[in-house]
C-alpha positions as CSV (number, residue, x, y, z in Angstrom):
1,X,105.0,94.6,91.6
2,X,104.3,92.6,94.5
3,X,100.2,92.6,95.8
4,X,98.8,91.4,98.6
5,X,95.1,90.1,98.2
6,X,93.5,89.7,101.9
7,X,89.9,87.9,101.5
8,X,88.1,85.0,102.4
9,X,86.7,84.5,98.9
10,X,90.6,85.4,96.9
11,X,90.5,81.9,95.2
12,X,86.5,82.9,93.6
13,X,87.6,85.3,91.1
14,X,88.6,88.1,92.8
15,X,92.2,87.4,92.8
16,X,92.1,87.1,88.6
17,X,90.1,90.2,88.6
18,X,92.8,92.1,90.1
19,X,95.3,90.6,87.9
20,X,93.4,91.1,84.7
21,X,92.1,94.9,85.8
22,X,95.6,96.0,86.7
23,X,98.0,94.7,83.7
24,X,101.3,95.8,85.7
25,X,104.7,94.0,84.2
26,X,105.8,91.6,86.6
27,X,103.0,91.8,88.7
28,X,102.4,89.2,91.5
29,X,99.6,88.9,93.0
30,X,99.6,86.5,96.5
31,X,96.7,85.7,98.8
32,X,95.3,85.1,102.8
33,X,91.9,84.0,102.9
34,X,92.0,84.3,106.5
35,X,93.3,86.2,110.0
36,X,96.2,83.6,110.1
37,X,97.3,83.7,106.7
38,X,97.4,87.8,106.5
39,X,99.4,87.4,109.3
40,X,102.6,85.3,108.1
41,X,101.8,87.1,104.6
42,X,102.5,90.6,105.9
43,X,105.5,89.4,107.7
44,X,107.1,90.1,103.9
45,X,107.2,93.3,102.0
46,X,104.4,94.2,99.5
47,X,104.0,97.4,96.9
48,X,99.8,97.4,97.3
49,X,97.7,95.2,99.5
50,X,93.5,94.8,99.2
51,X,92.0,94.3,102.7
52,X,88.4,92.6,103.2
53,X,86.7,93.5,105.9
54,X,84.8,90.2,106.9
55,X,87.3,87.3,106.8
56,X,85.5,84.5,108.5
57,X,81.7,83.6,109.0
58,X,82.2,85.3,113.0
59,X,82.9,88.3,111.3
60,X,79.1,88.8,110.0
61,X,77.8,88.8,113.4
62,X,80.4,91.9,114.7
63,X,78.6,95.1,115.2
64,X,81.9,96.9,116.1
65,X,83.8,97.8,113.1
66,X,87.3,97.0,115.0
67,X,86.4,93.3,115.7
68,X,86.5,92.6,112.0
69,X,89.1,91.2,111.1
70,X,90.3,93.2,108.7
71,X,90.3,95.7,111.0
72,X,92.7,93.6,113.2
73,X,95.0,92.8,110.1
74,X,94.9,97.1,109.8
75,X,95.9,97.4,113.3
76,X,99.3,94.8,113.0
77,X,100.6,96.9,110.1
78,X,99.5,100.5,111.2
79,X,100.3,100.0,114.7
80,X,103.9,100.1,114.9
81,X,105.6,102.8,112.5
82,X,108.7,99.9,111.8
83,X,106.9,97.5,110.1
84,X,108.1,96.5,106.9
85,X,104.6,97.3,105.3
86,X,103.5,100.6,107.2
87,X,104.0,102.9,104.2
88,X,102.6,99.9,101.9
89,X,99.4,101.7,100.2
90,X,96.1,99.5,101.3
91,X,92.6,99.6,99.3
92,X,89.9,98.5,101.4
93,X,87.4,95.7,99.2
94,X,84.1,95.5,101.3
95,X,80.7,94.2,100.4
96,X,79.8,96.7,103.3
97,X,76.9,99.3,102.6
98,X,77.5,101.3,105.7
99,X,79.4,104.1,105.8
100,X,80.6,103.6,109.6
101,X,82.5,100.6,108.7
102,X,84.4,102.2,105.7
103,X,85.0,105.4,107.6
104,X,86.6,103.2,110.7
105,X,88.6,101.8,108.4
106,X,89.7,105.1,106.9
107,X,90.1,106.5,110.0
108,X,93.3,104.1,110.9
109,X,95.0,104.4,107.1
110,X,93.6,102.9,104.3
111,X,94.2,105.0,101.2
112,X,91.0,104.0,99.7
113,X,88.2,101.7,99.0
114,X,86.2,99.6,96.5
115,X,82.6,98.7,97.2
116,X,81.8,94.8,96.2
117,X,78.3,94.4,94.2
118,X,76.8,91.0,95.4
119,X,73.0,89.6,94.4
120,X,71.4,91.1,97.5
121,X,73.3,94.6,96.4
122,X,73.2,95.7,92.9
123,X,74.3,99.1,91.5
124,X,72.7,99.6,88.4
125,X,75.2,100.1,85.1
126,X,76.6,103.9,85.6
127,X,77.0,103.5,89.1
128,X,78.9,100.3,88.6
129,X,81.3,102.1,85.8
130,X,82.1,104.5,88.2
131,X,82.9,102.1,91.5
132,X,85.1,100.4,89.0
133,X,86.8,103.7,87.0
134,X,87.4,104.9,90.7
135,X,89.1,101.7,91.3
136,X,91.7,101.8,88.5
137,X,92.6,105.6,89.0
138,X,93.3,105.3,93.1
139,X,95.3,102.1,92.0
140,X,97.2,104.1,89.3
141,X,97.6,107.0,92.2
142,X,98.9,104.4,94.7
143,X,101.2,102.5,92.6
144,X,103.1,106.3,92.0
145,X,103.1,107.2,95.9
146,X,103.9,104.0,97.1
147,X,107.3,104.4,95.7
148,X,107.9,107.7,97.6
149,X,105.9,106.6,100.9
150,X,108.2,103.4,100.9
151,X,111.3,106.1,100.0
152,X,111.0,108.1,102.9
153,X,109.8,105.6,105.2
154,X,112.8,103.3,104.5
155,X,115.4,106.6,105.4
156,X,113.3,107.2,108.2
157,X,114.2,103.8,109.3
158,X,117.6,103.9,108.7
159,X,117.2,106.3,111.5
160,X,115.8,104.9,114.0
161,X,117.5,102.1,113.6
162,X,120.8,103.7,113.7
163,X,120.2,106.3,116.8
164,X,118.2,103.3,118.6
165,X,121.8,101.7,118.4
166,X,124.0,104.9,119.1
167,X,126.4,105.3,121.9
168,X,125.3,108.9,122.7
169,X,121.9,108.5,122.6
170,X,122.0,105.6,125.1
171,X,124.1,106.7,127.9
172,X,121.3,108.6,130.4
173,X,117.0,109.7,130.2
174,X,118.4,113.3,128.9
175,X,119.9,111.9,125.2
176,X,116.8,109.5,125.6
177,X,114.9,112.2,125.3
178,X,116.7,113.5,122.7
179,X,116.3,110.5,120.7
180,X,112.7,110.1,121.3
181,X,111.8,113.6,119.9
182,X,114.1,112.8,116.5
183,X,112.5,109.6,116.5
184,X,108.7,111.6,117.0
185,X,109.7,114.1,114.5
186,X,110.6,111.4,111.8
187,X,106.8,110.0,112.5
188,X,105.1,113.6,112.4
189,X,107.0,114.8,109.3
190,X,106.1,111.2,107.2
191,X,102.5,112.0,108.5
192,X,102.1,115.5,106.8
193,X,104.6,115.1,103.3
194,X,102.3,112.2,102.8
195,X,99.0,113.2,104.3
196,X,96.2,113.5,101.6
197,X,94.4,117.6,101.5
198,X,90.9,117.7,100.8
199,X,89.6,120.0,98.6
200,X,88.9,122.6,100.6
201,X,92.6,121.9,102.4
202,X,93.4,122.2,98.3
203,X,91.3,124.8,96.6
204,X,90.7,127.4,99.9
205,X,92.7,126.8,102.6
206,X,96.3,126.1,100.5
207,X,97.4,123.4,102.3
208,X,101.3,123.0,101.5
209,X,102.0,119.6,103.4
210,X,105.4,118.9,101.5
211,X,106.7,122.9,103.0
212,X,105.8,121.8,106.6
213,X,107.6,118.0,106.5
214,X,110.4,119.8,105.3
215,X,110.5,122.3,108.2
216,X,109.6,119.4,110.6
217,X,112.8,117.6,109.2
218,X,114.7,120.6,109.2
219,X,113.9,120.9,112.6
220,X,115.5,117.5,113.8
221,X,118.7,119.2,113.3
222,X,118.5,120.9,116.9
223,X,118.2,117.5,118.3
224,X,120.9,116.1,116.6
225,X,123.4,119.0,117.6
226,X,122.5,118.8,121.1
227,X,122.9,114.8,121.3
228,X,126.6,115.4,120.1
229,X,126.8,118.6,122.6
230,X,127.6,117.8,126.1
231,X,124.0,118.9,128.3
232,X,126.5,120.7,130.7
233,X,127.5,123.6,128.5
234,X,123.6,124.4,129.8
235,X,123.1,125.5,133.5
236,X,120.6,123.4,135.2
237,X,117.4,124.1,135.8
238,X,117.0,126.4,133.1
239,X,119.6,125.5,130.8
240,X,121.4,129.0,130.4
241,X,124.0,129.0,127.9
242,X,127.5,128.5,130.5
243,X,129.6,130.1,128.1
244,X,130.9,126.9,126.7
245,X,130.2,124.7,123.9
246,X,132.1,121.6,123.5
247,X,131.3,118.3,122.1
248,X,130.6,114.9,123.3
249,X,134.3,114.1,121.4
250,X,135.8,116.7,123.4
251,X,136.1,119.3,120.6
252,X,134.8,123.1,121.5
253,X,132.8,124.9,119.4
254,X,132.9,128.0,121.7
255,X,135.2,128.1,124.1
256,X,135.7,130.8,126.7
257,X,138.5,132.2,129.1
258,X,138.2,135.1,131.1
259,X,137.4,137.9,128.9
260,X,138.5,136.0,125.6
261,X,136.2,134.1,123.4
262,X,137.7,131.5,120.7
263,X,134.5,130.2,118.1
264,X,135.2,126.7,115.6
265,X,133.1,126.7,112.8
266,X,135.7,125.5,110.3
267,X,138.7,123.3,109.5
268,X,141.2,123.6,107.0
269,X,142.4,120.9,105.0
270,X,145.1,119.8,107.3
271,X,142.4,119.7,110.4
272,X,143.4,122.5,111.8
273,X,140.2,124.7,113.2
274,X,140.2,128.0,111.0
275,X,139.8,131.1,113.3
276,X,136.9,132.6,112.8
277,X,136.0,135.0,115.6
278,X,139.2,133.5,117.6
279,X,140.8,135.3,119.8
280,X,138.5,137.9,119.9
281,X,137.8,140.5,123.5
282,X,134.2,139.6,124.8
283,X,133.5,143.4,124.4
284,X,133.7,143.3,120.8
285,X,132.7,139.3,119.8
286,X,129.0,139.0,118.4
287,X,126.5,138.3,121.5
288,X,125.1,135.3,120.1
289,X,128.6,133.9,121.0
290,X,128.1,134.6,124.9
291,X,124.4,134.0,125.2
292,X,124.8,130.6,123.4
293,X,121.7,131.8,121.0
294,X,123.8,130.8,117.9
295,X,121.9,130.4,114.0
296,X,121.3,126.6,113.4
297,X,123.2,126.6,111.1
298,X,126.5,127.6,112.5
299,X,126.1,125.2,115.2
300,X,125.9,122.3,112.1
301,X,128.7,123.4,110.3
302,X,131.3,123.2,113.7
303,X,129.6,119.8,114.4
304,X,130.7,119.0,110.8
305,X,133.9,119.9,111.2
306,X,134.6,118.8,114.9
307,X,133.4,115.1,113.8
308,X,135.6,115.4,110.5
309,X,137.6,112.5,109.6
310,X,138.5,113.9,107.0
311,X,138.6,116.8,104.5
312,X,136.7,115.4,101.7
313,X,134.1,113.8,104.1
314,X,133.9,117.4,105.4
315,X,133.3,119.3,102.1
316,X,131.1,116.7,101.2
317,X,128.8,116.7,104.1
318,X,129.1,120.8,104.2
319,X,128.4,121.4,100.8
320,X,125.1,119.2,101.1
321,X,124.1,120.9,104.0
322,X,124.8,124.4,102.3
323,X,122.4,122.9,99.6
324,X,119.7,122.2,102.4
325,X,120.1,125.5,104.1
326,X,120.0,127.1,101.0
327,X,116.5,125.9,100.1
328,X,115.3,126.4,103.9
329,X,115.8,130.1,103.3
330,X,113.4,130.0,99.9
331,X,110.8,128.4,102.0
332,X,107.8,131.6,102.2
333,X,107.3,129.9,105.6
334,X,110.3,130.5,107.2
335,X,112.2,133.6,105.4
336,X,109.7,135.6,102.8
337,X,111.6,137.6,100.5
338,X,110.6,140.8,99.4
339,X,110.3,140.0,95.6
340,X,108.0,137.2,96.9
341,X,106.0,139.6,98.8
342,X,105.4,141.7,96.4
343,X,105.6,139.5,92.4
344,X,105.0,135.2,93.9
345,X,102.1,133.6,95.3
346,X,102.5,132.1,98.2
347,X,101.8,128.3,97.5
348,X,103.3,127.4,93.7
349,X,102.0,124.0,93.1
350,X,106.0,123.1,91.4
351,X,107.1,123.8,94.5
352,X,105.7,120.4,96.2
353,X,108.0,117.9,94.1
354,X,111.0,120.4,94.3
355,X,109.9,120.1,98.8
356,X,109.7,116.2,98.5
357,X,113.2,116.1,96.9
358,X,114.6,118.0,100.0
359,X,112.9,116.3,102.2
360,X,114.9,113.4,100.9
361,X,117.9,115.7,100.9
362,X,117.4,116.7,104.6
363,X,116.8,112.9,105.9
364,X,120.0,111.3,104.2
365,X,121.9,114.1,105.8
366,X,120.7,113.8,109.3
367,X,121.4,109.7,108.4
368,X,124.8,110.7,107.6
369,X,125.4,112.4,110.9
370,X,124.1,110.0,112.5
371,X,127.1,108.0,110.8
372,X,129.3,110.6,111.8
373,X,130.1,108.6,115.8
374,X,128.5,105.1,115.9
């Protein structure tokens, strides 16, 4: 486990404090004693880092709780959602008594703090034992969620980095768009799977943050089909359905002539489109065919299949989204069955862990989409 220990006074016993209150296996524990040195140090990749607030003797004559320097050093790593240690956990070590400054601090992502006892501020013995048992258990919590925080950040990275580089999603502002919304999406669904309830959020309100990333997730996959979708099967300026759907490869999904209708959801083994709904009189076809309001789903399931190349990739990629879509309709959010209704609450506290693993689920398949066309 690699630590990062930011403070001007690392090297006076603080840095062998950390190391003998938190026997991990393999631990390393490296320090910055100043703005300069936290810098270059979070340049690498760390599992935990403990911020100071005051760095340098300037810094105890700021009244302004984001002219510390810790504050700054907060900023560089919380400011730009790519940086290798954005999902790295951070506990805040102050000497501060003022609530202000710890809340400021709070306020732009720390995960928690520790409050230094110095000659001038004493706690007396309980007090003490409980700064310090505090401590150890947000470490121990850390040290488990940093593992998934750095999970989900690293596929939401994959990502970005792959649709930042993608062909479709570079050509004109309308796949721009496109791109910027997964890209906002993969930001606002990390924010709530990993965003901490109160008790109240807990206890009265039911908060179910794990249920909503995974519906935010979920949700990219309109994006993604309409970034391999040509934007003119849509009638400008209100983007009614034209009565084709066809593929930036050149492959239909609906495709329409005169009074006939021919719908590609499938392929068979030899890459032939199955007929399903092909051939069929406009009179008798399902409507969602002709006013383009087609299930999420169905739309996924052609792009599969037109971006095959081949029919193992296809089955694998179909049955892992059947998976996904599977557990979307158990979500009480979305679809409520009646047995729910009536015999299951409607937040189950098992149900967070079983929500995190499809949110991992969800994100490697949008990742292998994206893999899909480069």
């Amino acid at each position: 486990m690699r630590i990062l220990l930011i403070d001007d006074n690392a090297n006076k016993g603080w840095k062998q404090i950390i190391e003998k209150v938190f026997p991990v296996t393999d631990m390393i524990v490296q320090v910055a004693l100043n703005l300069q040195e936290a810098e270059n140090k979070i340049e690498d990749k760390f599992d935990l880092i403990f911020l100071d607030v005051r760095l340098s003797e300037q810094d105890h004559n700021v009244t302004n709780p984001t002219e510390y320097s810790g504050y700054k050093i907060l900023e560089k790593i919380k400011n730009n959602f790519l940086n290798m240690n954005f999902a790295t956990p951070i506990i805040l070590i102050t000497a501060t008594n003022k609530i202000w400054n710890v809340d400021a601090f709070r306020n732009y992502g720390i995960d928690g703090y520790y409050i230094k006892e110095h000659p001038n501020y004493v706690f007396d013995i309980e007090t003490s034992k409980q700064n310090y048992n505090n401590l150890k258990k947000k470490f121990i919590e850390l040290k488990a969620i940093g593992q998934k925080r750095n999970d989900i950040w690293k596929l939401s990275k994959d990502i970005i980095d792959k649709i930042s580089k993608h062909s479709y999603f570079m050509e004109n502002k309308k796949y721009e768009n496109v791109k910027d919304r997964i890209i906002d999406k993969l930001k606002l669904g990390y924010d709530y799977l990993f965003k901490e309830p109160n008790e109240l959020e807990k206890k009265v309100l039911k908060t179910n943050n794990e249920a909503i990333a995974f519906i935010i997730y979920w949700s990219i996959l309109e994006e993604i089909v309409k970034g391999y979708s040509e934007y003119n099967n849509w009638i400008m300026p209100d983007y009614t359905f034209s009565g084709n759907w066809k593929f930036r490869n050149k492959e239909y999904f609906i495709e329409r002539d005169n009074d006939t209708i021919e719908v590609n959801i499938s392929k068979d083994i030899r890459g032939n489109w199955v007929s399903q709904g092909v051939q069929e009189n406009a009179n008798i076809i399902d409507f969602k065919y002709i006013n383009g309001k087609i299930n999420l789903s169905e739309q996924v399931y052609s792009l599969l299949a037109a971006y095959q190349m081949d029919n193992q990739q296809f089955q694998s990629l179909s049955n892992g989204f059947n998976s996904i879509n599977s557990f979307r309709n158990k979500i009480d959010f979305i679809h409520s069955k009646i047995k729910n209704i009536y015999e299951r609450p409607l937040i189950n506290e098992k149900d967070s862990t079983e929500q995190y693993d499809f949110c991992i689920k969800q994100l490697t398949f949008i990742k292998n989409i994206l893999s899909l066309f480069p």
